[in-house]
N, C-alpha and C positions, 0 to 999 in steps of 0.2 A: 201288402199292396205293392203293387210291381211300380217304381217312378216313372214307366212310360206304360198306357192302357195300351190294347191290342185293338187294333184298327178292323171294325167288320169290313168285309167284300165292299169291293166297290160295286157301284150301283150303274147301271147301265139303261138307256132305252127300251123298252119292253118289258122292266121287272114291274113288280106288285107293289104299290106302297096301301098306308093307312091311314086313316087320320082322327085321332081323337082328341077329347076336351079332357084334360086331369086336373082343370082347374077352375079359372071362372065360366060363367055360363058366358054362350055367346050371344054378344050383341051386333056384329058387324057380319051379319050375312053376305052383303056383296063383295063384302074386303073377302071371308076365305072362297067365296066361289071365284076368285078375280085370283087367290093367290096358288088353290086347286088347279084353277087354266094353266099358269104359269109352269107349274109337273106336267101337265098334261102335253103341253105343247112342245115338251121335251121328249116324251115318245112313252110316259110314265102312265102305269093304270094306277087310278087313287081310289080306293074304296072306303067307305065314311062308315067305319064303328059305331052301330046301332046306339044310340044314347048317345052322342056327339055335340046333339042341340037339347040334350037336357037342362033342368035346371030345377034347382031348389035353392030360393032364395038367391045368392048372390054366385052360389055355386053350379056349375054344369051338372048336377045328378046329386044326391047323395054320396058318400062318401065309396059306399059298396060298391053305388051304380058305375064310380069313376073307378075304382080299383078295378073292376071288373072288364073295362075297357082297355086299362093298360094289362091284365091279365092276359084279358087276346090276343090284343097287338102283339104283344112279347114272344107268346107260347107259338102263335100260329106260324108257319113254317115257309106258308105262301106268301108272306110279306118280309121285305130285303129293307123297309124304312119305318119309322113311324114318324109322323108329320104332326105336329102339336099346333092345335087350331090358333088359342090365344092364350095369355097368361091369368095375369089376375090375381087369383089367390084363389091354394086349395092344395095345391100339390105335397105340400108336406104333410097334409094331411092324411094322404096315402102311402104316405114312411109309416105310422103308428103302427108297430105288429109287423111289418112287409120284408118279408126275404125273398129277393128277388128269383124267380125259378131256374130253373139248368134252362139255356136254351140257345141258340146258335145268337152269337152278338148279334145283335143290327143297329143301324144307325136310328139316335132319337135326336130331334129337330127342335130346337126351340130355345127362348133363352128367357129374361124376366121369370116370371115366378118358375119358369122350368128348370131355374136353377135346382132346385130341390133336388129331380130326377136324375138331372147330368150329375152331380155332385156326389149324387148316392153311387149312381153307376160305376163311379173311380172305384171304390171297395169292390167291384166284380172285378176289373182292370178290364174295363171294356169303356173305350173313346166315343163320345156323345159331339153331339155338334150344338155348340151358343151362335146362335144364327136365327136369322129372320122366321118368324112364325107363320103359319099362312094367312093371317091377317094384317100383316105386315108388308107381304115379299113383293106383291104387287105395286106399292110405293117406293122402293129401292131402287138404288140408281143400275145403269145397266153392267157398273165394274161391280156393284156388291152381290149381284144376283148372280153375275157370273164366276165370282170367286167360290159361292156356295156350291156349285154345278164343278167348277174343278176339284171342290176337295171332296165332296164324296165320290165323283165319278174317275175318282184315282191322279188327277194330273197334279199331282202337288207342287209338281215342277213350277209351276206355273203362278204359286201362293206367291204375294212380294210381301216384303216386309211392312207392319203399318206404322207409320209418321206423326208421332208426337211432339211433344215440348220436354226436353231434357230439363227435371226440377233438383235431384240429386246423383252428381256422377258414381262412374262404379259400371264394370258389368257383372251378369248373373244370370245360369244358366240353373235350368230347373223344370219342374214339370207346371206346366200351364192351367190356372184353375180360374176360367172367366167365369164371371155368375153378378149376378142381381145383387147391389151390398146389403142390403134388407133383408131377404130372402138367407142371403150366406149369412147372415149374423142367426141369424135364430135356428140357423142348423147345428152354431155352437155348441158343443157338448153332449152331442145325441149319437147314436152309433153309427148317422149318415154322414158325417163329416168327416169329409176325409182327410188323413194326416196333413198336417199344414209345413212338416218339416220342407228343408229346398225348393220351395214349391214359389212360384210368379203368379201370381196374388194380383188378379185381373178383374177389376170390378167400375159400374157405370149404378145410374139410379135416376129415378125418377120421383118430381113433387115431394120430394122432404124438402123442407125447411130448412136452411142449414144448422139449428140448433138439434134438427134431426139427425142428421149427420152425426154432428159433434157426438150426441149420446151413444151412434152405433159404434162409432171409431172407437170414446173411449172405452165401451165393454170389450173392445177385440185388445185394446192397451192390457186394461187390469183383466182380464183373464189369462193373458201371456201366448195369445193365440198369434200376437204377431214375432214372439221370439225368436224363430226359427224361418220365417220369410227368407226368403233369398231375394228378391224384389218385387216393386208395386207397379202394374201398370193401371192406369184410372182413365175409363172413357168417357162418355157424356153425362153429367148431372144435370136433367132437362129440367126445367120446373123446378131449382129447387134455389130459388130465390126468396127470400123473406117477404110476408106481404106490404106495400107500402106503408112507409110513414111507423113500421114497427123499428127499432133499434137491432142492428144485427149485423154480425160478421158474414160476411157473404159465402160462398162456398167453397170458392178457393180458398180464404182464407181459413177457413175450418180444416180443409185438408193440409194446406202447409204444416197448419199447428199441431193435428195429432199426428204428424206421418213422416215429415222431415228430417226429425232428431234422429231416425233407426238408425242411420247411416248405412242405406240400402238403396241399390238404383230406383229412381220412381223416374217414368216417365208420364204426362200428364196429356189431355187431351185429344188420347187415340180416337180414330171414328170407329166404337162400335159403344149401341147401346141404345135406346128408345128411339133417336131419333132416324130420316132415310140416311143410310151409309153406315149398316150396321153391318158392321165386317164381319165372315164367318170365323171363329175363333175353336179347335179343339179343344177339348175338356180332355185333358188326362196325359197330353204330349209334351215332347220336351221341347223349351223355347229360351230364345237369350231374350234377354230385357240390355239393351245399349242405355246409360245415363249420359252420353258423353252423345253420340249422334240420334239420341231421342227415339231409339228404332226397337220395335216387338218384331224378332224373327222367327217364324217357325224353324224346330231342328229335326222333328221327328216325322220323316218324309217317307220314309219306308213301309211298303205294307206290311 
């Protein structure tokens, strides 16, 4: 695996995108037609992958029916993007068996459960974007929406560094791997996970509990998947407060505990992650993590 993926073409006014569901079924119809407008009104044609609003149980389609969509998207030649409607759960579902085909990179779009896909993609060495979903991007504010619009449509010039809380100093430079901690925990071990050596270990989560937390941390501890970190950046944990009146460390505090001791840059409290101000973040580039002025830079700016 290469430590910087290869960045597809930038995307421009007048190209083809896609849009499919590889994961939960959709519930928020006017969220992706509101976040569909949002391409659209950039100069973009988006075309909806037949089986998009499926669903079987909690899932957008059976398993097939989603594979089948990212099958498309992938192979077909007229499409420069694929746009991921919402997350949910499902996507790693579509890892069981899946070797991804020969076919010209393109960018895929999405982050929460599409950690799976972006994640798998680093083994191709082809850069994915953790970025607002279309049921999301319409609730974004107008720098996050525009930051996602620079980095695929090549201005990287233009990405600024995102501003944290400095929790351990130190810097470290490495390849950038944002994703869903939930999601990247249970890629553990499987042939989609991509190598964790030098890598900036960039993760956010939602409605765990912080004793949820605690348990994912410590599998990533005692399996030695965090050995080799080069550093931690941590985004938003929304929802992931103890219910009232129950006894519990809060989430911060859960993170200090299992993460601290590595003695590796962490910076804490980036804005990108469930919540609006979810910063577009490359999957597969090179980036410093500052412990000292709390800053995620992008390094890998070059097409």
């Amino acid at each position: 695996m290469p430590s910087i993926c290869q960045l597809p073409p930038p995307l421009k006014p007048g190209d083809r995108l896609c849009v499919i569901a590889p994961s939960g079924t959709l519930r928020e119809q006017s969220a992706l037609e509101q976040g569909i407008e949002v391409w659209r009104q950039r100069g973009y044609t988006v075309d909806l992958i037949p089986g998009y609003d499926g669903r079987w149980g909690y899932l957008a389609g059976t398993d097939e029916q989603r594979r089948q969509q990212l099958l498309q998207a992938w192979t077909d030649d007229q499409y420069r993007a694929i746009l991921c409607a919402r997350g949910g759960y499902g996507g790693t579902r579509l890892l069981e068996n899946w070797q991804w085909p020969s076919a010209s990179p393109k960018w895929v779009i999405g982050f929460s459960d599409i950690t799976s896909l972006l994640w798998s993609m680093v083994n191709l060495g082809v850069a994915g974007v953790h970025g607002p979903l279309l049921t999301t991007l319409a609730k974004e504010p107008d720098w996050s929406v525009q930051r996602l619009f620079d980095w695929v449509e090549g201005r990287r010039e233009a990405i600024a560094p995102l501003q944290g809380d400095a929790w351990v100093s130190g810097q470290a430079t490495g390849t950038l791997l944002p994703g869903n901690l939930t999601v990247a925990t249970h890629l553990l071990g499987t042939p989609h996970c991509p190598p964790l050596e030098n890598v900036i270990l960039a993760v956010e989560d939602i409605g765990e509990a912080p004793y949820r937390i605690d348990r994912l941390l410590t599998h990533w501890r005692m399996s030695g998947a965090l050995a080799h970190v080069a550093g931690i950046a941590l985004g938003q944990f929304s929802g992931c407060s103890a219910p009232e009146g129950v006894p519990s460390l809060t989430v911060e505090d859960v993170l200090r505990d299992r993460l601290t001791h590595l003695n590796i840059p962490i910076v804490a409290h980036l804005p990108f992650g469930h919540e609006p101000g979810n910063a577009t973040l490359p999957v597969g580039i090179s980036a410093q993590l500052d412990g000292e002025t709390g800053t995620l830079t992008l390094l890998g700016l070059e097409n």
